[in-house]
Structures are given as structure tokens and as C-alpha cells.
N, C-alpha and C positions, 0 to 999 in steps of 0.2 A: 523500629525493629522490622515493620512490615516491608517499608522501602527497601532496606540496606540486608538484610537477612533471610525472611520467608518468601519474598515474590520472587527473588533472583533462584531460590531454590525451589520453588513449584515453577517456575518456568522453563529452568532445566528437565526435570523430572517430568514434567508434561508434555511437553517436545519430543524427549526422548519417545515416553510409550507412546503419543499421538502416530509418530515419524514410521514406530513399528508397526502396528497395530494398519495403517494407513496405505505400507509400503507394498501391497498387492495393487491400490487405485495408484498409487505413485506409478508403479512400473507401465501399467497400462496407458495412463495418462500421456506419460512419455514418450509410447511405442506411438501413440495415435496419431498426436503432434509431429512427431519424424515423418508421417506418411504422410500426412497430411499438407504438413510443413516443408516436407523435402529438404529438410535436416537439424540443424538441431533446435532440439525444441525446448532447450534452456536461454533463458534471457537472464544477463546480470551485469549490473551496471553498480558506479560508487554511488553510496549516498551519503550524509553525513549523521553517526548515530550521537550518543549520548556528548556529552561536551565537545560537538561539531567535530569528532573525531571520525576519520571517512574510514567505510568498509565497505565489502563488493555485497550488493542482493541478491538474492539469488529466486526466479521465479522461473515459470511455464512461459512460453513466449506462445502469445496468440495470434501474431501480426506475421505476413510475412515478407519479406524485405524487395519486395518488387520495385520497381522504380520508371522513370517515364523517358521520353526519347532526351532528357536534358542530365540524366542518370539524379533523379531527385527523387526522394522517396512519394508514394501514394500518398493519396489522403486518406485514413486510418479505417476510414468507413470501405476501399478499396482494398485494401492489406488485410482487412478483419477475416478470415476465411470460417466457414462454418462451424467447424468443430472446434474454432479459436474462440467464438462469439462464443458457443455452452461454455466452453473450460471458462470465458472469464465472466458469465453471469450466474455461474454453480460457484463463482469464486477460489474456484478448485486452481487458478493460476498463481496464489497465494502459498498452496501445499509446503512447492522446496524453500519457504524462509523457514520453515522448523527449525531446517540446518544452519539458521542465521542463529536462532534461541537458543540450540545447542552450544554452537561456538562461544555465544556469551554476547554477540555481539544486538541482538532484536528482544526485547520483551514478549510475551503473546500480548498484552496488554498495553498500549502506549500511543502516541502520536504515531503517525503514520514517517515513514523516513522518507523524503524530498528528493529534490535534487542540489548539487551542492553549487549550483548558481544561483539558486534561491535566495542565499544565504544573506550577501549584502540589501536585499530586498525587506526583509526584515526591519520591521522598528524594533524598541526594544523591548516593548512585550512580550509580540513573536517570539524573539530569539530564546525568549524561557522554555520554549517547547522541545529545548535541547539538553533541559536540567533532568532527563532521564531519559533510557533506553527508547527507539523507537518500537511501534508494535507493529504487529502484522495487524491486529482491530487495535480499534479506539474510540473513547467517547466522541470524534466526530464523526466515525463509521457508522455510527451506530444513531446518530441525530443528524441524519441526510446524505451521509458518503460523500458521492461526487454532485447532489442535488445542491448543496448550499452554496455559496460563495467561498472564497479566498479567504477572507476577512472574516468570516462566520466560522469558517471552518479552524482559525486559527486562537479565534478566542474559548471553542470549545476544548483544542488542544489546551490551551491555556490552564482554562478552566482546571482540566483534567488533576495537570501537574499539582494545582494549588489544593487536590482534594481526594487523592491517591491512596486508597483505604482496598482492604479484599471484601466488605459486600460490593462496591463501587466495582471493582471488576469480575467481580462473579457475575454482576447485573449484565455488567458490558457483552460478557460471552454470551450469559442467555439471549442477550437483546440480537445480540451478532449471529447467531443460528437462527434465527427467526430471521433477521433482515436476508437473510441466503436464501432460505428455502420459501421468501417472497419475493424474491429476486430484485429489493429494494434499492432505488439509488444508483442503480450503478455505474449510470451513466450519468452526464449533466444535461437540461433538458438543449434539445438539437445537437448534442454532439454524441457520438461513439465513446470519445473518452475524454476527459475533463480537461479545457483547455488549459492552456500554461499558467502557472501565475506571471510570468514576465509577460506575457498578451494580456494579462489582467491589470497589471500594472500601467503600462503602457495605455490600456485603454482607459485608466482611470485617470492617467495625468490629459490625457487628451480632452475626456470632460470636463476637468478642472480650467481649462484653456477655455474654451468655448463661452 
């Protein structure tokens, strides 16, 4: 009942007033990132959500698309611009998937949504992590974010799916405003933003070699 009926309907409902209630820091946020940004300051790419079914995400974009004399993009730590770096360690670049949870298409609670070359990277464990909505937080947000592993972070998704109750994500929320407002995780350690799992990959078969 809780999976299939009451979280699909407090997600909407929550969304909805979050989105309103929100929509003064939204607008601002937006404005800041356009100056800032020098133009727009929405980022949204496909990901794949529930039964690896794809939809567009919708965030803040904190990077900005600068590129070097070979026309290739920056290294992220070069792209990161100031007020890109606050919007994404207040995790405030998170705000427009509301309108993912509105659409029907994001959980507020869930696996985090990937990208969709991920996908054949997946053993078959993993791929459970697509047996429900992705979230905007998740029990790996909230047990290391971007501080843990690939592999760490996919058996806590796991985990999740296998144990999906409302104290279990009411926990998640509280744990997840506390992880913000200590600005935990956010990064993985040495890097700006969590490297790929395909470079994860990659360099795990590489050790296997050796």
C-alpha cells in the first residue's frame, strides 16, 4: 500500500507545496545563475527512471560551458564558477526536479537517476535500483553522497529498494537536511564532482589486469 498508493501521493502533494512555498528562492536562484552564467541557468539531460524508462532532469546548472583552444570542455574544477560552487554545496541545484516529482516522473525519496550509459555497466543486482522511481535524496545521499564508492553506493541503493517503508524515508529527509546544512559529501575526496562510474569501471578492470 505504502509503495503503490501513499508515497506516489505524498510525493506529489509535497512537491507541489515544496515547489510553491520555494518558488521566491527558485526565481532568485535562477536570476543569479543567468548573471552569473551568462545564460541559462537550467541544465537537463535524459536519465533513466523507474523500469529504465528515460525522462529529461531537470536542475540549476552550476558549470559553465567554457572550453579550451581544441574546443573541449574545462575541467570541472575550471567551469565550477562561484556562485555555481554555493548553489551546488546548499544543494539548492537539486530545487527544479520538484517538477520531475510533480510530473510523476522522480520520487522525493529514491535512488538517485544516472545516466543512461550506465546502464549496460550494471550487474544484476544494480539494475534493481530501477525497481522504483529515482529520488532527488536517497539512502546513499544520506550514507556518504558522493564520498563512497560506485559499488558502495549501489548496494545502499539496493538496499533501499529491498526495505522501502515511510519511517525509512522520513529518516532519509531528516538525515538529508542535516547532510545540507553540513555541507556533507558533496564532493568525492580530490575531485569537484564524482567521477564517472564508466572511469570507475575502467579503472577497476585495469586493476584486475595487473
Amino acid at each position: 500500500m505504502y509503495r503503490t498508493v501513499i508515497k506516489p501521493t505524498c510525493d506529489f502533494l509535497v512537491a507541489l507545496v515544496a515547489f510553491v512555498l520555494l518558488l521566491p528562492i527558485f526565481l532568485v536562484v535562477a536570476i543569479l545563475l543567468w548573471m552569473s552564467l551568462k545564460g541559462n541557468p537550467f541544465f537537463t539531460q535524459t536519465r533513466p527512471g523507474k523500469n529504465k524508462k528515460l525522462f529529461k532532469i531537470i536542475k540549476f546548472r552550476t558549470m559553465s560551458n567554457e572550453r579550451d583552444e581544441q574546443g573541449k570542455l574545462l575541467p570541472d574544477e575550471d567551469r565550477l564558477g562561484g556562485f555555481g560552487a554555493i548553489v551546488r554545496k546548499t544543494s539548492l541545484d537539486e530545487l527544479p526536479q520538484l517538477l520531475n516529482v510533480i510530473k510523476g516522473d522522480m520520487s522525493i525519496v529514491g535512488p538517485r537517476p544516472l545516466l543512461p550509459e550506465y546502464l549496460p555497466l550494471y550487474n544484476s543486482e544494480q539494475q534493481k535500483r530501477h525497481d522504483v522511481k529515482p529520488g532527488i535524496t536517497g539512502w546513499a545521499q544520506v550514507n556518504g553522497r558522493n564520498s563512497v564508492t560506485w559499488d558502495e553506493k549501489f548496494t545502499l541503493d539496493v538496499w533501499y529498494v529491498h526495505h522501502i517503508n515511510f519511517l525509512l524515508d522520513l529518516k532519509i529527509l531528516f538525515l538529508t537536511a542535516k547532510k545540507v546544512v553540513n555541507s556533507e559529501g558533496v564532493t568525492a575526496t580530490g575531485h569537484v564532482t564524482m567521477p564517472t562510474f564508466v572511469d570507475y569501471v575502467k579503472e577497476k578492470n585495469l586493476k584486475k589486469k595487473e
